[in-house]
PDB file of N, CA, C and O in Angstrom:
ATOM      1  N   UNK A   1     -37.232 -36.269 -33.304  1.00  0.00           N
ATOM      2  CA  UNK A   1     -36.746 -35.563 -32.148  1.00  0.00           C
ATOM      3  C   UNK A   1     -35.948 -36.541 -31.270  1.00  0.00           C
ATOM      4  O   UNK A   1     -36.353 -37.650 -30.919  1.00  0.00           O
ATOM      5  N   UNK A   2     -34.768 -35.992 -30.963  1.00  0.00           N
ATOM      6  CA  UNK A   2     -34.044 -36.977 -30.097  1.00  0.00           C
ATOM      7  C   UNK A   2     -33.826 -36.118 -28.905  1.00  0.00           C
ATOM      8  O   UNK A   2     -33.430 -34.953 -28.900  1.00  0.00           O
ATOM      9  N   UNK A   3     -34.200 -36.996 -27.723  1.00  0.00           N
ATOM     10  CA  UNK A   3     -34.025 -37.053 -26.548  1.00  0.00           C
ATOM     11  C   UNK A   3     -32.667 -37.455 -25.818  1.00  0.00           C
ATOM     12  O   UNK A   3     -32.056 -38.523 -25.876  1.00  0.00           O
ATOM     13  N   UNK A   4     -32.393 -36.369 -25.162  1.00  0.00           N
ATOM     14  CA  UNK A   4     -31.087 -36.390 -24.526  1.00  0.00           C
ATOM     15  C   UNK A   4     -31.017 -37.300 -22.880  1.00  0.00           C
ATOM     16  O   UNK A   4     -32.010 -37.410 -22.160  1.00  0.00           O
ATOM     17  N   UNK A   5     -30.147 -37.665 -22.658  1.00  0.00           N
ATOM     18  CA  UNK A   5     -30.664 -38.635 -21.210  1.00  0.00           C
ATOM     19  C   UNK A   5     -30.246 -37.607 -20.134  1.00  0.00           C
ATOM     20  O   UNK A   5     -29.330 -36.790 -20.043  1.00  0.00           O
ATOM     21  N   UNK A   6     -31.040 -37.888 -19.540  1.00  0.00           N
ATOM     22  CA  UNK A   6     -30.873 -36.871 -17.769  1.00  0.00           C
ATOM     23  C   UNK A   6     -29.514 -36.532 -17.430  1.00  0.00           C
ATOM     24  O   UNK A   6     -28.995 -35.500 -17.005  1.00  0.00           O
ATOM     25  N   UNK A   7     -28.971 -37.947 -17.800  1.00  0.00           N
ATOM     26  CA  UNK A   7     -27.155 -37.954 -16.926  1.00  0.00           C
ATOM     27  C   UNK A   7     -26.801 -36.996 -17.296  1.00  0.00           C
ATOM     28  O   UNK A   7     -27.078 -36.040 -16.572  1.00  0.00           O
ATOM     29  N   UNK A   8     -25.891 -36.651 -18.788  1.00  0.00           N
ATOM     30  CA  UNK A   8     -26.025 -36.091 -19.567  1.00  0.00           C
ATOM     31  C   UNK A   8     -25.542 -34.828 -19.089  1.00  0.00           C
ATOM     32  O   UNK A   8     -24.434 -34.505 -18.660  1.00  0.00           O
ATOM     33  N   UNK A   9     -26.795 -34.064 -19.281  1.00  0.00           N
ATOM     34  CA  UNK A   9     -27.463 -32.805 -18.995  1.00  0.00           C
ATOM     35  C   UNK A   9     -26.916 -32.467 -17.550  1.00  0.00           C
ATOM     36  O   UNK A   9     -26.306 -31.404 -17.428  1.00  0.00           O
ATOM     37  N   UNK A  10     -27.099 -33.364 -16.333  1.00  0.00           N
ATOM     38  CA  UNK A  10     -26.934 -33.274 -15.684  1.00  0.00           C
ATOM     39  C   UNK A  10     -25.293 -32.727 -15.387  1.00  0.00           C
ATOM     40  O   UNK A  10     -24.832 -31.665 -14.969  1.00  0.00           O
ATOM     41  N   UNK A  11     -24.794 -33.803 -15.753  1.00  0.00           N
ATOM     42  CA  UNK A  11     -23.109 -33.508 -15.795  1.00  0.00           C
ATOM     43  C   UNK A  11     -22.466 -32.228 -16.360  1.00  0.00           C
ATOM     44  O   UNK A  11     -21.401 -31.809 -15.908  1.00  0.00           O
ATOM     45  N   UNK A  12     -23.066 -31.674 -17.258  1.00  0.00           N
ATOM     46  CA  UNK A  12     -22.539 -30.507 -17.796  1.00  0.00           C
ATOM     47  C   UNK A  12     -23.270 -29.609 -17.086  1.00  0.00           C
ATOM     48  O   UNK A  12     -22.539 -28.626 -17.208  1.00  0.00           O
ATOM     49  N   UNK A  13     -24.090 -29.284 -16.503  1.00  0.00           N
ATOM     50  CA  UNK A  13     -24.612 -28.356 -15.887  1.00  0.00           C
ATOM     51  C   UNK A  13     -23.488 -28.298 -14.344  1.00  0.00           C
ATOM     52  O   UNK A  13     -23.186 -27.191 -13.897  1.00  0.00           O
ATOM     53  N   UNK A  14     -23.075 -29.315 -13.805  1.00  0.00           N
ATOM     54  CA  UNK A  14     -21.969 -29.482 -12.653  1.00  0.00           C
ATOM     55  C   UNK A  14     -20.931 -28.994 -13.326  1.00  0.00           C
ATOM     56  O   UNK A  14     -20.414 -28.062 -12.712  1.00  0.00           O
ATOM     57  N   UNK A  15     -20.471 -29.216 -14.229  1.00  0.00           N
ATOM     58  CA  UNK A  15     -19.208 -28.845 -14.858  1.00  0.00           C
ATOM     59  C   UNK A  15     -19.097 -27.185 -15.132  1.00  0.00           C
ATOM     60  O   UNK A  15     -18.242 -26.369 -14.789  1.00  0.00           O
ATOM     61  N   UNK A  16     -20.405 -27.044 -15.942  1.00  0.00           N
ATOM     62  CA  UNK A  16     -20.290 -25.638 -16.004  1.00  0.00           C
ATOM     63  C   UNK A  16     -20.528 -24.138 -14.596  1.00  0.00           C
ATOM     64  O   UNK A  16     -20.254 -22.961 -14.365  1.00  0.00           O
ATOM     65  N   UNK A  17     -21.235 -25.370 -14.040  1.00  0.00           N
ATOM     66  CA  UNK A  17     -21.681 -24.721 -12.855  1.00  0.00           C
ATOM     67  C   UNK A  17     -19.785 -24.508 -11.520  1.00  0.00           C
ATOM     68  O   UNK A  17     -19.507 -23.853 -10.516  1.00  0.00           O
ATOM     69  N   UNK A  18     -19.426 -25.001 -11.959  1.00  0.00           N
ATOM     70  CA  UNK A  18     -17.905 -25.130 -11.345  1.00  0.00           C
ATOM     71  C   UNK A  18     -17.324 -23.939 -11.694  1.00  0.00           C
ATOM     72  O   UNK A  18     -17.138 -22.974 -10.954  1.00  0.00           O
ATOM     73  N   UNK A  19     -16.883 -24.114 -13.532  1.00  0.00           N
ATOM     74  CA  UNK A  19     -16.317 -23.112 -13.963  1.00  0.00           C
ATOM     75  C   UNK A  19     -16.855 -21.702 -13.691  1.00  0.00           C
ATOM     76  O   UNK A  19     -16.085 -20.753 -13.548  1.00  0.00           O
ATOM     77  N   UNK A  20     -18.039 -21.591 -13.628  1.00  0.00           N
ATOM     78  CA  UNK A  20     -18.584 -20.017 -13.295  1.00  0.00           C
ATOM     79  C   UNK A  20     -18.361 -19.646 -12.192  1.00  0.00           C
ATOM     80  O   UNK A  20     -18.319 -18.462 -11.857  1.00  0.00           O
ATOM     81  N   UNK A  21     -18.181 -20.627 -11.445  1.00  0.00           N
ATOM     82  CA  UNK A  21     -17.558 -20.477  -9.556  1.00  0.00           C
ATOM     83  C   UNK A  21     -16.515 -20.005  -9.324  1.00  0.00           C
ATOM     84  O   UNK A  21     -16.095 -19.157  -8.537  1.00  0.00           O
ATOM     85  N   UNK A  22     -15.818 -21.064 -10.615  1.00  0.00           N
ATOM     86  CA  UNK A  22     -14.335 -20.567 -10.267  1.00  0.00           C
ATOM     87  C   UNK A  22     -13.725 -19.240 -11.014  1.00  0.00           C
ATOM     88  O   UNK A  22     -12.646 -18.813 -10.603  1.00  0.00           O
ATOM     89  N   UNK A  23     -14.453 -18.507 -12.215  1.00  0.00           N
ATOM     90  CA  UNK A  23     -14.378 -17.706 -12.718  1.00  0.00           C
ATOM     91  C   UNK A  23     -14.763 -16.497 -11.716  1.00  0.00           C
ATOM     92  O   UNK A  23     -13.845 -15.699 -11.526  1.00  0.00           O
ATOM     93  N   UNK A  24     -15.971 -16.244 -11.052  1.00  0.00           N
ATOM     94  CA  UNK A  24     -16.172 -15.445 -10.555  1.00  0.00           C
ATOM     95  C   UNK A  24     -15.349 -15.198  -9.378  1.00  0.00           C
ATOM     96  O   UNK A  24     -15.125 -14.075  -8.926  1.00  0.00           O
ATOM     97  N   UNK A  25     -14.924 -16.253  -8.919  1.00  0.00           N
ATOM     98  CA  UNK A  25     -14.014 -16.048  -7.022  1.00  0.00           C
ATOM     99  C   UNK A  25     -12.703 -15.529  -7.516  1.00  0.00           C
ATOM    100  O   UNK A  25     -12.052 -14.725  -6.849  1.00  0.00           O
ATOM    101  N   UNK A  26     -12.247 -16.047  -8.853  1.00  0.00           N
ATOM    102  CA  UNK A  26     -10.986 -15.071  -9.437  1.00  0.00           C
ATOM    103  C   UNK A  26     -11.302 -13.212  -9.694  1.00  0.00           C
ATOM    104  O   UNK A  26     -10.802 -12.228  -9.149  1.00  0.00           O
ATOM    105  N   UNK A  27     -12.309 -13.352 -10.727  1.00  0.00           N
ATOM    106  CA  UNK A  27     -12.446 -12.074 -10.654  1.00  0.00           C
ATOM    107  C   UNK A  27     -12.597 -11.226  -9.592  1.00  0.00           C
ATOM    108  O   UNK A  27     -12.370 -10.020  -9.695  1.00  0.00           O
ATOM    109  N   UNK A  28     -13.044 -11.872  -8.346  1.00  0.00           N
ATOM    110  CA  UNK A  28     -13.313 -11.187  -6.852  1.00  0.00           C
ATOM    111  C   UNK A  28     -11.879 -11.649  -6.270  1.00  0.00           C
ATOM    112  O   UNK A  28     -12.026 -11.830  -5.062  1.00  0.00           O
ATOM    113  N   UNK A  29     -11.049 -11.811  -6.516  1.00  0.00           N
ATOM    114  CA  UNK A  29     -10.087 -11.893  -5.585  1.00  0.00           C
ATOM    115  C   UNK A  29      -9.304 -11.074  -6.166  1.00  0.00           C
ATOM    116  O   UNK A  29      -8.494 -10.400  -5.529  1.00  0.00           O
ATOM    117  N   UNK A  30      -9.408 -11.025  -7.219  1.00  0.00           N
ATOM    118  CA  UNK A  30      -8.355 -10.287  -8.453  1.00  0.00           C
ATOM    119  C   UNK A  30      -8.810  -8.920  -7.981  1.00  0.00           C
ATOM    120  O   UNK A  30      -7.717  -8.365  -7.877  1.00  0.00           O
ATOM    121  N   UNK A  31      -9.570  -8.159  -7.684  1.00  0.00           N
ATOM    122  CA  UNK A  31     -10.086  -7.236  -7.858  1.00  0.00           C
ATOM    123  C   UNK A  31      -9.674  -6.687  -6.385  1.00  0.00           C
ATOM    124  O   UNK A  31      -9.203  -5.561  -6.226  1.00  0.00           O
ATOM    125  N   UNK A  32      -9.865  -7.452  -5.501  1.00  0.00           N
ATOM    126  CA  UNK A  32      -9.503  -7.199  -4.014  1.00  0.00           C
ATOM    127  C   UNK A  32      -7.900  -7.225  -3.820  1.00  0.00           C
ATOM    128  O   UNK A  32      -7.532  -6.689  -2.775  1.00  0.00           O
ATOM    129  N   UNK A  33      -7.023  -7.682  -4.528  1.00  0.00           N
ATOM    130  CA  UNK A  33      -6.028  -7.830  -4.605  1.00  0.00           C
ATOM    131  C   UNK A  33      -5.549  -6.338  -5.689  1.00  0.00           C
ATOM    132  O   UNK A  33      -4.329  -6.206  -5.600  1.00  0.00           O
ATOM    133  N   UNK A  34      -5.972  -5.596  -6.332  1.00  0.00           N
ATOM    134  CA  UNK A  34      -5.939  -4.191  -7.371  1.00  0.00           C
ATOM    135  C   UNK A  34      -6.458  -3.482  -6.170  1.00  0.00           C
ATOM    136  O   UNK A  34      -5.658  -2.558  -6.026  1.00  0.00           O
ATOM    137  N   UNK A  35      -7.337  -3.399  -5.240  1.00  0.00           N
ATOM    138  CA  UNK A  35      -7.785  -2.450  -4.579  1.00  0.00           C
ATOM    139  C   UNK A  35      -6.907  -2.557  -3.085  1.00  0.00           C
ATOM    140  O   UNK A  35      -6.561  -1.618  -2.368  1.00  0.00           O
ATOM    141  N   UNK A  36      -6.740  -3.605  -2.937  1.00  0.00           N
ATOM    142  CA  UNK A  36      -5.214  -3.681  -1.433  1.00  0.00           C
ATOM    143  C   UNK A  36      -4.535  -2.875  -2.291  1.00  0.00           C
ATOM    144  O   UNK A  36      -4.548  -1.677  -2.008  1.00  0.00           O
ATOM    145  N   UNK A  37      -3.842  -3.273  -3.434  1.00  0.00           N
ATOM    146  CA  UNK A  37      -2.273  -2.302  -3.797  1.00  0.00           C
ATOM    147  C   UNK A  37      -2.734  -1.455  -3.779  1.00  0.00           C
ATOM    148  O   UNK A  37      -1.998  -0.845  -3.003  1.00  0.00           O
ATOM    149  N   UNK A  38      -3.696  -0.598  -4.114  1.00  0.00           N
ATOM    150  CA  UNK A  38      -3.340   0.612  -4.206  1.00  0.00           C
ATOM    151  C   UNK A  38      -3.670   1.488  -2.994  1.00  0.00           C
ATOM    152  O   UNK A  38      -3.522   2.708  -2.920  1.00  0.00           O
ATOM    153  N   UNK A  39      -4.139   0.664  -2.065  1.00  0.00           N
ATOM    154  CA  UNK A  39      -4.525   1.424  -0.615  1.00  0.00           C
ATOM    155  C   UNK A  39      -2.996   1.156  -0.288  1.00  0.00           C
ATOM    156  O   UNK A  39      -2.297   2.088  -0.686  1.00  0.00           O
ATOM    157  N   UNK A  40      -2.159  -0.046   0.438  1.00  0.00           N
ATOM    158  CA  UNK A  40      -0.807   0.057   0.410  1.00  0.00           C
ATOM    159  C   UNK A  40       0.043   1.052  -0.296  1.00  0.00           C
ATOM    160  O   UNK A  40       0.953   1.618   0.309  1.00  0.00           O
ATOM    161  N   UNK A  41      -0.154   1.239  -1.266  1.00  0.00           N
ATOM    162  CA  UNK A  41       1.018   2.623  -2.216  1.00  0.00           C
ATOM    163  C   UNK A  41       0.825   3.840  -1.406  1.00  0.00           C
ATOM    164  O   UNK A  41       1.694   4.664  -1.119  1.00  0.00           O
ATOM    165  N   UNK A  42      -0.653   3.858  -1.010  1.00  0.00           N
ATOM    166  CA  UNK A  42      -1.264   5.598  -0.642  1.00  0.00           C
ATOM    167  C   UNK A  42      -0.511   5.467   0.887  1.00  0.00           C
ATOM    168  O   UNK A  42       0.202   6.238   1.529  1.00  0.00           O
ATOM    169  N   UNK A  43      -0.831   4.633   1.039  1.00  0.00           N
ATOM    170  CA  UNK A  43      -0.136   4.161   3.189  1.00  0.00           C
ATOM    171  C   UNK A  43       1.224   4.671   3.049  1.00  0.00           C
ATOM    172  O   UNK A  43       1.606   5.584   3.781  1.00  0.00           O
ATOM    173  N   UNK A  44       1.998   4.144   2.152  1.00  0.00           N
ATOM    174  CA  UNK A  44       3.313   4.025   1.860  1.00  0.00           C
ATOM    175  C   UNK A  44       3.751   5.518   1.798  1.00  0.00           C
ATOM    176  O   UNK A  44       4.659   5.798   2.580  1.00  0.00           O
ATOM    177  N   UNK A  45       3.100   6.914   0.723  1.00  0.00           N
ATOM    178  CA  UNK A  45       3.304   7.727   0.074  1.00  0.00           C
ATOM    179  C   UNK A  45       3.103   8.749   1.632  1.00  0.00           C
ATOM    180  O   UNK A  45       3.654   9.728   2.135  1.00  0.00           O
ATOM    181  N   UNK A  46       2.110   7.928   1.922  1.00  0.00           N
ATOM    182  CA  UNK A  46       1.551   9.081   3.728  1.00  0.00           C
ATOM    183  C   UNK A  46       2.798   8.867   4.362  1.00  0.00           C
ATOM    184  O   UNK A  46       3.650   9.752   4.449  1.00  0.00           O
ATOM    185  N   UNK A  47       2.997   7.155   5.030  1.00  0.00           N
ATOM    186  CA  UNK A  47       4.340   7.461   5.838  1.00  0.00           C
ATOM    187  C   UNK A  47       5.124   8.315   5.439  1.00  0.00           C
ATOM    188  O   UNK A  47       5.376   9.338   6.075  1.00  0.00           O
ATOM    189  N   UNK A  48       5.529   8.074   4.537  1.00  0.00           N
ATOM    190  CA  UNK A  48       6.994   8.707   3.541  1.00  0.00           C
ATOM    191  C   UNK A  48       7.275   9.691   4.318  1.00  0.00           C
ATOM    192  O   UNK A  48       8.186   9.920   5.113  1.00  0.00           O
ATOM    193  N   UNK A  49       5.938  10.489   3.813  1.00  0.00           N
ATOM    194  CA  UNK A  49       6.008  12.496   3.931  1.00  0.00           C
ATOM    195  C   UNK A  49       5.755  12.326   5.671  1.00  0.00           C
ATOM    196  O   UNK A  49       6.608  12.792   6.427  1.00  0.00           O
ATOM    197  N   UNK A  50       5.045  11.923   5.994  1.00  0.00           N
ATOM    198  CA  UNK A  50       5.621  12.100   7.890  1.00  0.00           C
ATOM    199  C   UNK A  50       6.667  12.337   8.128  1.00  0.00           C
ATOM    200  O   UNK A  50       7.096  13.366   8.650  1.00  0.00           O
ATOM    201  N   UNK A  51       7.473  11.048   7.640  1.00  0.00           N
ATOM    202  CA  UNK A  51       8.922  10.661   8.329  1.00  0.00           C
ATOM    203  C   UNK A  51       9.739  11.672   7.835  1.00  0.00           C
ATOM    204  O   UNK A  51      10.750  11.903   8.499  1.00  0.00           O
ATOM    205  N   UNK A  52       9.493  12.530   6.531  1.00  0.00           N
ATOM    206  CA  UNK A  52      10.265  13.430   5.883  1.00  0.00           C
ATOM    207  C   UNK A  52       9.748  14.914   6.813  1.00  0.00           C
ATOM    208  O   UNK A  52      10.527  15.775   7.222  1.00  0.00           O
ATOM    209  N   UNK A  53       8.403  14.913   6.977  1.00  0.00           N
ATOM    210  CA  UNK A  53       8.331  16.264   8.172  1.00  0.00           C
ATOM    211  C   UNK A  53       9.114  16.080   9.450  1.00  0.00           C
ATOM    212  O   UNK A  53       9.832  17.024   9.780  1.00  0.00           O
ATOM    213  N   UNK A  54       9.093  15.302  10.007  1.00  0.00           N
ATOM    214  CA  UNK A  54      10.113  14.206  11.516  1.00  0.00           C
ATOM    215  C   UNK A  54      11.110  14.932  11.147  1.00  0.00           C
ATOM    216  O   UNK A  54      11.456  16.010  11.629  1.00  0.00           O
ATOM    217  N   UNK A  55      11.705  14.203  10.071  1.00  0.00           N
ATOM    218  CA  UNK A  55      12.883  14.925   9.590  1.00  0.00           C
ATOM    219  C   UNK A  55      13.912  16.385   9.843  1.00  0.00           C
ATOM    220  O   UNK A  55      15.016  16.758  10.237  1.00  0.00           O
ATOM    221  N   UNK A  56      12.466  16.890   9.225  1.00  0.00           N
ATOM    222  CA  UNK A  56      12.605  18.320   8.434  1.00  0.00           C
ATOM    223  C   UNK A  56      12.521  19.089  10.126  1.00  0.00           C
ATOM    224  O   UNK A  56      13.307  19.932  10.559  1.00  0.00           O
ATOM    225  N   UNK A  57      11.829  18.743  10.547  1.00  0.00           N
ATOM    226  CA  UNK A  57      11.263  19.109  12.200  1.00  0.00           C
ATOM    227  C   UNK A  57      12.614  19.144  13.009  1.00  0.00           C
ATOM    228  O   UNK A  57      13.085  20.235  13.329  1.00  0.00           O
ATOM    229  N   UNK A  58      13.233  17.985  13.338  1.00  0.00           N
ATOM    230  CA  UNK A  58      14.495  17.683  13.975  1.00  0.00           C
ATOM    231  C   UNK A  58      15.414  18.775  13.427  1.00  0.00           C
ATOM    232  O   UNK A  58      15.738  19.675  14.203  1.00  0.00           O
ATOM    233  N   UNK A  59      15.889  18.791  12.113  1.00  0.00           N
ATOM    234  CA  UNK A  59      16.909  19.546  11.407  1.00  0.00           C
ATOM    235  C   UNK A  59      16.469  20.847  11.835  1.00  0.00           C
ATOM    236  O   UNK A  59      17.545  21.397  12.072  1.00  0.00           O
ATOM    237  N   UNK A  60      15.494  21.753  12.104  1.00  0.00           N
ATOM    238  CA  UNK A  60      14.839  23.100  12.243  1.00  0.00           C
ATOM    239  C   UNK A  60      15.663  22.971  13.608  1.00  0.00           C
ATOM    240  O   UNK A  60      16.641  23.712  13.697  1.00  0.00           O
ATOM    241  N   UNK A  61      15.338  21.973  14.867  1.00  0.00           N
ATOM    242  CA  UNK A  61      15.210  22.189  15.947  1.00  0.00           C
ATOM    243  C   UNK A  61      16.923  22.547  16.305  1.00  0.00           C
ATOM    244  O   UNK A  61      17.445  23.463  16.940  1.00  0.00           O
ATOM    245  N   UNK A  62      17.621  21.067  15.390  1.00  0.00           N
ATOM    246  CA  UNK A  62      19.102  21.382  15.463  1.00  0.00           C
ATOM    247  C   UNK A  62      19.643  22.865  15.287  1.00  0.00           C
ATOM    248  O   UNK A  62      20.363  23.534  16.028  1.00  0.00           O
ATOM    249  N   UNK A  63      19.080  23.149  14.104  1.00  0.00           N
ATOM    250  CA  UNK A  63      19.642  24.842  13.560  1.00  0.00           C
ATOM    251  C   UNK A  63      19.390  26.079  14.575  1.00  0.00           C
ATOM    252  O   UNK A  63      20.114  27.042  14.827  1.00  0.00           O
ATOM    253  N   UNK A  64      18.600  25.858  14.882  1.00  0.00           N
ATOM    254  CA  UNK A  64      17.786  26.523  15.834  1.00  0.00           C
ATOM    255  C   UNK A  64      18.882  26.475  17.159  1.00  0.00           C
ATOM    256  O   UNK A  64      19.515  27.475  17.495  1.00  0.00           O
ATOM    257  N   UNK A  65      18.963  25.576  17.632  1.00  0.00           N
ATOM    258  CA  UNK A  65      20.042  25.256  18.666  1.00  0.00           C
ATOM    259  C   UNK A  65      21.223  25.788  18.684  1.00  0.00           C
ATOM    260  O   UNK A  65      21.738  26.354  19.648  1.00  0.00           O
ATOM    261  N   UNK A  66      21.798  25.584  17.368  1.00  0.00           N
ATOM    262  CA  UNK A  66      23.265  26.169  16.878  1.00  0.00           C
ATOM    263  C   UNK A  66      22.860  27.797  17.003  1.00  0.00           C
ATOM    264  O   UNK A  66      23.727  28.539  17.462  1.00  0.00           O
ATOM    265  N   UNK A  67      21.866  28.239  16.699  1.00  0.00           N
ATOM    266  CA  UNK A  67      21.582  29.843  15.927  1.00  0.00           C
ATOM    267  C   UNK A  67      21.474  30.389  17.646  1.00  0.00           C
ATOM    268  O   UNK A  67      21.441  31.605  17.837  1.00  0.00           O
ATOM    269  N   UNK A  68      21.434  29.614  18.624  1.00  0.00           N
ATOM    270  CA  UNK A  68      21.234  30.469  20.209  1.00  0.00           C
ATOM    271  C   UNK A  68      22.744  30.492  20.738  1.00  0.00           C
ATOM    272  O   UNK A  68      23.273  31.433  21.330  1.00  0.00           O
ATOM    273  N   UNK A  69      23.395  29.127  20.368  1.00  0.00           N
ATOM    274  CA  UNK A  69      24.402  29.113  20.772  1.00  0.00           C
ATOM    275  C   UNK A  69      25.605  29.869  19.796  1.00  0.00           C
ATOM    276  O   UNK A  69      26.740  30.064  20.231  1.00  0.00           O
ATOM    277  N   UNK A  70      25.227  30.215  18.573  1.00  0.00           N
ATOM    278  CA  UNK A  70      26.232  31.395  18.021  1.00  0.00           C
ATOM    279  C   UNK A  70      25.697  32.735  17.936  1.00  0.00           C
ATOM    280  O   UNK A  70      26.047  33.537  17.071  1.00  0.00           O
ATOM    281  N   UNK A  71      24.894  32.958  18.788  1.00  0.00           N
ATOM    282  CA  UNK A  71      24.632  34.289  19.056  1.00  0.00           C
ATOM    283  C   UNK A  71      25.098  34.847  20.355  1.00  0.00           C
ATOM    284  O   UNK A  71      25.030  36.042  20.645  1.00  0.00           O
ATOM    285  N   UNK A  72      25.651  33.762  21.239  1.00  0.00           N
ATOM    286  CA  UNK A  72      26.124  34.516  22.481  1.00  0.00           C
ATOM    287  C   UNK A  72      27.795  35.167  21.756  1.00  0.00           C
ATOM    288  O   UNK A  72      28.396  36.079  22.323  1.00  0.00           O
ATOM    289  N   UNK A  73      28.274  34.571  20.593  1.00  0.00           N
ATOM    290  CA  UNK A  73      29.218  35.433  20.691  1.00  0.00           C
ATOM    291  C   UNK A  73      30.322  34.731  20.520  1.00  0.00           C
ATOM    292  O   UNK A  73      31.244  35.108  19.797  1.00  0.00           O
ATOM    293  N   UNK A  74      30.309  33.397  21.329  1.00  0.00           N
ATOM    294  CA  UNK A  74      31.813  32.810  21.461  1.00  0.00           C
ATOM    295  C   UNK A  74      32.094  32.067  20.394  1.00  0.00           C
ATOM    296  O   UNK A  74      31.103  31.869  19.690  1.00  0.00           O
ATOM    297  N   UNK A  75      33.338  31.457  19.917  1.00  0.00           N
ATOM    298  CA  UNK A  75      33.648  30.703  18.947  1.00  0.00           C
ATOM    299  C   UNK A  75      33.259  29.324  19.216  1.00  0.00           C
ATOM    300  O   UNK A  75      33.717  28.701  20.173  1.00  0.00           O
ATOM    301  N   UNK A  76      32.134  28.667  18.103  1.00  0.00           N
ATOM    302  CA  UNK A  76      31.564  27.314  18.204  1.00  0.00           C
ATOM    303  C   UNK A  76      31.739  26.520  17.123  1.00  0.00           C
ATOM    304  O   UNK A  76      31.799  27.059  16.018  1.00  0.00           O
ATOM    305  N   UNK A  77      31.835  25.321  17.224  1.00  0.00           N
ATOM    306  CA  UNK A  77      31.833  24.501  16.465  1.00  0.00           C
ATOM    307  C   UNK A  77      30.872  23.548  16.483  1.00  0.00           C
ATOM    308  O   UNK A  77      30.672  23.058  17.594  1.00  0.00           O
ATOM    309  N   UNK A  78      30.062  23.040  15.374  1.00  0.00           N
ATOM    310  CA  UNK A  78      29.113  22.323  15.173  1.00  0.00           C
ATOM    311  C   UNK A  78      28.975  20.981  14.368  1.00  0.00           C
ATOM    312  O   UNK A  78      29.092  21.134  13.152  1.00  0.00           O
ATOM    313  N   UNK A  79      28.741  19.652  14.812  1.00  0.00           N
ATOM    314  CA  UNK A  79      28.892  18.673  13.423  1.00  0.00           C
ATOM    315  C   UNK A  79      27.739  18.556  13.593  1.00  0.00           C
ATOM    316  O   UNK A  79      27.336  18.778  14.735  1.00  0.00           O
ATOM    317  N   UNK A  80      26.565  18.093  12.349  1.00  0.00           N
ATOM    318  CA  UNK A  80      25.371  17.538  12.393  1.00  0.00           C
ATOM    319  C   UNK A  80      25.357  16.560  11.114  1.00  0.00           C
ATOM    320  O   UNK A  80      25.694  16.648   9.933  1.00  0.00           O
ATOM    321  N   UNK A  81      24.801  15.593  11.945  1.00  0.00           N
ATOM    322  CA  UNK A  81      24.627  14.325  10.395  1.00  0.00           C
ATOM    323  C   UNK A  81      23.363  13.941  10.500  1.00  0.00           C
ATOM    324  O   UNK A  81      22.624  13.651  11.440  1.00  0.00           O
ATOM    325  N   UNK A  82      23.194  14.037   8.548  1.00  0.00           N
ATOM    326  CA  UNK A  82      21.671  13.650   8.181  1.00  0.00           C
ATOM    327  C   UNK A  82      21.534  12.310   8.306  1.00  0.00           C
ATOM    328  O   UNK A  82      20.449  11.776   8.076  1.00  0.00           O
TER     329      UNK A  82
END
């Protein structure tokens, strides 16, 4: 039976004890970094459609405006830019 010396043992247990450290803080960062993107995309997809109701809201209000002022009758002219 041969006996291994303390050092040894010792040293690879630091070594390995590192790598599992550093393995695991990747997988946890990695993972937190997959779960930010995809909360960002959903943020992104929400603004979007706001700014597209804003939009859609304004353009109603414009038409709307034109539709009082060509109902009195007189000859109008209108420019509107999207």
């Amino acid at each position: 039976m041969r006996l291994r010396s303390r050092s040894t043992a010792r040293g690879v247990s630091t070594a390995l004890s590192y790598v599992l450290t550093l393995t695991i803080s990747v997988v946890l960062v990695s993972g937190l970094m997959v779960a930010a993107g995809g909360f960002v995309s959903d943020e992104h997809a929400r603004v979007t459609e706001t700014e597209l109701d804003v939009i859609g809201n304004r353009l109603a209000a414009g038409i709307e405006s034109v539709d009082c002022v060509a109902s009195d009758g007189g000859k109008t002219s209108v420019n509107a830019t999207v």
